[in-house]
ROTORNU-578909 format. One record per residue (C-alpha): x, y, z; residue number from 1. Coordinates in Angstrom, 1 decimal. Example, Ala and Ser with C-alpha at 12.3 -4.5 7.8 and 13.67 -1.06 7.14 Angstrom:
2
       px       py       pz     n
     12.3     -4.5      7.8     1
     13.7     -1.1      7.1     2
END
This chain:
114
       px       py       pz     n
     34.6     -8.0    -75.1     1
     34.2    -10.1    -78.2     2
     35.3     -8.9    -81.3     3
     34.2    -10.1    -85.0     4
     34.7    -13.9    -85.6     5
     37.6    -14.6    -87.6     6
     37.4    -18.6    -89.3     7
     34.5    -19.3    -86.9     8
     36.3    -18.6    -83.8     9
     35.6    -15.2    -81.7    10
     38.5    -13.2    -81.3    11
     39.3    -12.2    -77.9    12
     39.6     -8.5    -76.4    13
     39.6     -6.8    -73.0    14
     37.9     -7.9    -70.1    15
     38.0    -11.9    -70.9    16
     37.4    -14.3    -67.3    17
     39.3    -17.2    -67.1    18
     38.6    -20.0    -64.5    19
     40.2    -22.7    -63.9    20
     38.9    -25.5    -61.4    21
     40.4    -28.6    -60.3    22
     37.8    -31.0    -59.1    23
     38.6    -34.3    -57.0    24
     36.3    -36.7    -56.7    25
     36.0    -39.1    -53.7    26
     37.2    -42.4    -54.5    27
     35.3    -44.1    -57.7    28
     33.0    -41.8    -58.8    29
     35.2    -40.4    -61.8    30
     33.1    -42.7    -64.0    31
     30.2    -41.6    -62.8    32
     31.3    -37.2    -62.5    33
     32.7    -37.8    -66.7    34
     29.5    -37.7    -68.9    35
     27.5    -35.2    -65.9    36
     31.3    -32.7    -67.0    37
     30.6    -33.5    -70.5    38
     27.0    -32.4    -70.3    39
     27.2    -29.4    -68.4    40
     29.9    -28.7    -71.1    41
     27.9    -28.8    -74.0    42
     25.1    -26.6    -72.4    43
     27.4    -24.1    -71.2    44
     29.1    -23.8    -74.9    45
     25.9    -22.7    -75.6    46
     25.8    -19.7    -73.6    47
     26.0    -16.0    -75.1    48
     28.8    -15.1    -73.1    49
     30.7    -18.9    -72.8    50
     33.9    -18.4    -75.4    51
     35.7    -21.8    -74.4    52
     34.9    -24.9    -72.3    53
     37.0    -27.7    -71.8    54
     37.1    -31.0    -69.4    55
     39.9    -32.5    -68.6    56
     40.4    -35.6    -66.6    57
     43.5    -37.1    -65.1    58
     45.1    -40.2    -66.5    59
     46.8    -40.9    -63.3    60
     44.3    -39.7    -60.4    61
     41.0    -40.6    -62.9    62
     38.6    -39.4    -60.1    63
     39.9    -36.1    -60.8    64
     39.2    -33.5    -63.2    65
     40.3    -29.9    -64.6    66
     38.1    -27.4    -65.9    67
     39.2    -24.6    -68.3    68
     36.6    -22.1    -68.9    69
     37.1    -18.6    -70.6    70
     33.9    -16.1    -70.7    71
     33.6    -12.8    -72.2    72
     33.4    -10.5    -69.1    73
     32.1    -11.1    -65.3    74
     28.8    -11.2    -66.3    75
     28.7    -14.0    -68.3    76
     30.5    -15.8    -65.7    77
     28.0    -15.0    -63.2    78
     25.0    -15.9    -65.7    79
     26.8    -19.5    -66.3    80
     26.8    -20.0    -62.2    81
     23.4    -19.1    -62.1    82
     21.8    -21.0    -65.3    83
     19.6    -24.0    -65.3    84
     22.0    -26.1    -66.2    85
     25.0    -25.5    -63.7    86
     22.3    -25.3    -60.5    87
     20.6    -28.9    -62.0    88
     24.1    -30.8    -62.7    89
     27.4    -29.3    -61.0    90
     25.6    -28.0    -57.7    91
     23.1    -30.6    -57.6    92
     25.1    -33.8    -58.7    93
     28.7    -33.1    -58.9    94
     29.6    -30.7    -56.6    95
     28.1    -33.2    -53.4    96
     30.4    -36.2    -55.1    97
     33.5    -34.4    -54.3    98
     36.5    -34.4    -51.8    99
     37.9    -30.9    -53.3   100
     36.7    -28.2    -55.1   101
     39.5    -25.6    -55.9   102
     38.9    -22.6    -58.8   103
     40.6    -19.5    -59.4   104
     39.7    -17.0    -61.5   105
     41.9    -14.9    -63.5   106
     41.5    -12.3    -66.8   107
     43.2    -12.8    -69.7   108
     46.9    -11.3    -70.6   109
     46.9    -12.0    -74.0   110
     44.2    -14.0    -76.4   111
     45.3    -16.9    -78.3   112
     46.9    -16.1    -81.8   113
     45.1    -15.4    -84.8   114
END
């Protein structure tokens, strides 16, 4: 669970999801997959549960991308797959523009320092 902010960032306890997902897109649409990432990233920053979001994408394979995601607990995980924003732009625009979709999903060891 989350635990008081410290310097604006939450701290992190038990229980935290990870997910990491490696998305390739099928030849030249990396340009086009970029800024829908980036808005599904703000919106999901946004979410209760949501502690980190990051997109990554490749400077050597640019039609491909890595997503690092950490949420507070299952639920929240859940709740970000089934929100607005997710169903509207990763299942309904991203998702049908790739080659490969591969995710894992792991809970955290240890939280970042403090």
């Amino acid at each position: 669970m989350l635990g008081e902010a410290v310097g604006g960032l939450p701290t992190y306890g038990a229980g935290v999801i990870v997910l990491i997902a490696t998305y390739r897109g099928k030849p030249g649409t990396g340009d086009t997959i970029e800024p829908l990432l980036a808005e599904l990233a703000a919106a999901t920053r946004d979410e209760p549960g949501c502690l980190l979001y990051l997109v990554n994408r490749s400077t050597t394979a640019v039609d491909t991308f890595v997503l690092y995601e950490h949420y507070v607990d299952d639920d929240a995980l859940a709740a970000h797959r089934d929100s607005p924003h997710f169903q509207r732009l990763a299942v309904g625009h991203v998702i049908p523009m790739l080659e490969e979709r591969v995710f894992d999903v792991y809970r955290l060891v240890e939280g970042p320092p403090s």
